[in-house]
N, C-alpha and C positions, 0 to 999 in steps of 0.2 A: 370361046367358051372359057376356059382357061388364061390367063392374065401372066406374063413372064415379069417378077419384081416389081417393085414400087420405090419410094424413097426412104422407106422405112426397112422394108423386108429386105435392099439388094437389090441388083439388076442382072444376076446370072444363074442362080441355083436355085431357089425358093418360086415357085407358081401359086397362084391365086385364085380362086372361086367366089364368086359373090350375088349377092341377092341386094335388093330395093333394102333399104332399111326406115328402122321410125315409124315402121307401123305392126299394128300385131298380126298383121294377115302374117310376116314376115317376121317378126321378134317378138314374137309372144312371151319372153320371159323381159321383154324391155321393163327400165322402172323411170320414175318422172327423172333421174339424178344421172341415168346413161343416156337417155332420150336428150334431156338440153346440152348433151355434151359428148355426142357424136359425132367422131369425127369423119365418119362415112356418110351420114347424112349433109353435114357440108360440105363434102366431094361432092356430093351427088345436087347439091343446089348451083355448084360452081360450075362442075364439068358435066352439062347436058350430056356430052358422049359417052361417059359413064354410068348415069342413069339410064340412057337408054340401053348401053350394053347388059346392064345390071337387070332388066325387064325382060329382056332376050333370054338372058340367064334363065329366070326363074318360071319362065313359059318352058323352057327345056328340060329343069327339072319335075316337069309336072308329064312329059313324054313316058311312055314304057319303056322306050330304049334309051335313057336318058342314062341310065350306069353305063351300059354298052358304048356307048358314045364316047364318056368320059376316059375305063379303061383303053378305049381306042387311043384318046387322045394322049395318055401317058406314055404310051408305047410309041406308036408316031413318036413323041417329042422326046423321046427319053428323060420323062422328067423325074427328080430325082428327091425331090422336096415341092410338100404341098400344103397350105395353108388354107383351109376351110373356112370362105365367112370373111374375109375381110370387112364387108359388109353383109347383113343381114344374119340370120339362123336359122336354126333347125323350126322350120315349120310346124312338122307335123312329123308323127312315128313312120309314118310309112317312110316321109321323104329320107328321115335319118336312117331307117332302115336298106335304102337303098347306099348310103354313103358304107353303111357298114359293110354288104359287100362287097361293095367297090373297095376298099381300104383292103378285107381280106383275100380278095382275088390278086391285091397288087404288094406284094411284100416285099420288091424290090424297092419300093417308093415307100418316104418317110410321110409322116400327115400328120399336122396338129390343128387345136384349134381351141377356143373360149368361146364359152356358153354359157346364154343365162337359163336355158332351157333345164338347168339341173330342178327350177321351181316350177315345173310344167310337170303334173304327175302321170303321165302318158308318155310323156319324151324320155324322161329321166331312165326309166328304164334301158333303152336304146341306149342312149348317152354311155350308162353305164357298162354297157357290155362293149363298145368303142373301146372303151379303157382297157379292155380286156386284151387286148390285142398290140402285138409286143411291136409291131411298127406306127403306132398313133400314140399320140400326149394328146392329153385329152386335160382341159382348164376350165374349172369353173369360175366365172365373173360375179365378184360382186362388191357391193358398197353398202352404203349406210341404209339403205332401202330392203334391201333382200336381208343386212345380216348378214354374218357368217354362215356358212352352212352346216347344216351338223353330221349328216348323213354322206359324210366323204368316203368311196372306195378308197384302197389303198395306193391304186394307179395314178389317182388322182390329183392335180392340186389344184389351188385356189387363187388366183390374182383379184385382187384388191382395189378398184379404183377412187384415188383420192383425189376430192376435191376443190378442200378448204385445207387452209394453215392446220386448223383443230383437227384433224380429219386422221390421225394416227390407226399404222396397219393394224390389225388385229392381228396377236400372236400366233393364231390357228392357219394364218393366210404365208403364204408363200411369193408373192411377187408381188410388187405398187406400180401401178401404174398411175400415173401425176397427168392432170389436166397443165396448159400450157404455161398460165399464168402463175401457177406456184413451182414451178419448176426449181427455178433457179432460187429461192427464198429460202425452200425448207432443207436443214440438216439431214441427213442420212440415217435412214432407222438402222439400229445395230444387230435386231434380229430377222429383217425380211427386207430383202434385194431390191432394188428398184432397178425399172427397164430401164439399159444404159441409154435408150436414148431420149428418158425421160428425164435424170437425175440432174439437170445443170449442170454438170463436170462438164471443162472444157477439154476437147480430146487435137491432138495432131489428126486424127482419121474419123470420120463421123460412123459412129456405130450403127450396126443395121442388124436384122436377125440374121442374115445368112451369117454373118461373120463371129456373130453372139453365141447362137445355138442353144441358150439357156432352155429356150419353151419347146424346144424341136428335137432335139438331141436323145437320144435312150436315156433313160432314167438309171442311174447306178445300181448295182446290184443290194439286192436287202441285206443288210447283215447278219450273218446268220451266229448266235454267241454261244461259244465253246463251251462243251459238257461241261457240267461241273463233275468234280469224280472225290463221292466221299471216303473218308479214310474211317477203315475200321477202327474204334478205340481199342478193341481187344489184341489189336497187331502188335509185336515188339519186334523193335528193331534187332 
């Protein structure tokens, strides 16, 4: 069910959940610009064992006891970080809705995940109430197809995927994600991060999320800004 790290995520902290991707039964918010540049769908053309486990998946989450099952499995494993969606997404409201109790029932366990589902006006809702909830980061995906999005909760943030040289973050967006081939080309945008394991920097240690924490981590506290406190003119010192 469940998947312990990848080459990206870690091999020891971070778990996995996944569906088929590349198609809308499965990624209903997919656009032409993430579709030819999935990289879960070329797992899934490379590694039949993954597509098929990826099949198995999403027969499972179509079961009633399909949350049941899942917080079973957290427990069993002690797991302790969860990743939503490596490949595929939120189908449908109900399915999201089952992840939402599962997320609230487990508040020991951390959970993030990127969605393009926030342009699905049936999903969106769900999505947005996920964000509500002080153990999920919750990411909207998008690129030059979707746009920025404008209707951001405040839980929220937005990753970016860039494709081309030209293809600069939008200031509203908070993470780039870089297709392979411009990697190492393009200079460092000065106001939105890019995933260290996207950016070209060459590192002594190859950066992974577990070890990153940027998409998974509690969100810092809001700031909250000091009274102001007027002075009567009428006072003398």
């Amino acid at each position: 069910m469940l998947t312990r790290g990848n080459h990206k995520l870690g091999h020891d902290r971070i778990w996995s959940f996944s569906l088929p991707s590349g198609t809308p039964e499965t990624c209903p918010g997919m656009t032409a610009t993430c579709g030819s540049h999935c990289y879960a769908i070329a797992l899934e053309r490379y590694r039949p064992t993954a597509a098929a486990k990826y099949r198995r998946n999403l027969a499972l989450s179509r079961r009633r006891d399909f949350g049941r099952r899942v917080r079973a499995f957290l427990i069993a494993h002690a797991v302790q970080v969860v990743r939503i969606h490596v490949g595929g997404d939120f189908y449908s409201a109900r399915y999201a809705r089952v992840w939402l109790r599962i997320i609230q029932r487990s508040p020991e366990v951390r959970f993030f995940f990127y969605t393009r589902t926030w342009v699905v006006s049936a999903i969106k809702p769900v999505i947005d109430e996920i964000a509500e909830l002080p153990n999920c980061r919750v990411w909207y995906s998008a690129d030059v197809d979707t746009g920025v999005p404008t209707d951001v909760p405040p839980q929220v943030r937005v990753a970016w995927l860039a494709t081309t040289s030209d293809d600069p973050p939008p200031v509203d967006s908070h993470l780039v994600f870089r297709i392979r081939r411009i990697r190492a080309t393009l200079p460092q945008p000065r106001t939105v991060p890019v995933c260290p394991a996207e950016d070209g920097i060459t590192r002594t240690r190859r950066p992974t999320c577990e070890r990153c924490g940027h998409c998974w981590q509690p969100l810092p506290p809001a700031r909250t800004p000091l009274p102001v406190i007027e002075l009567n003119p009428n006072l003398t010192t």
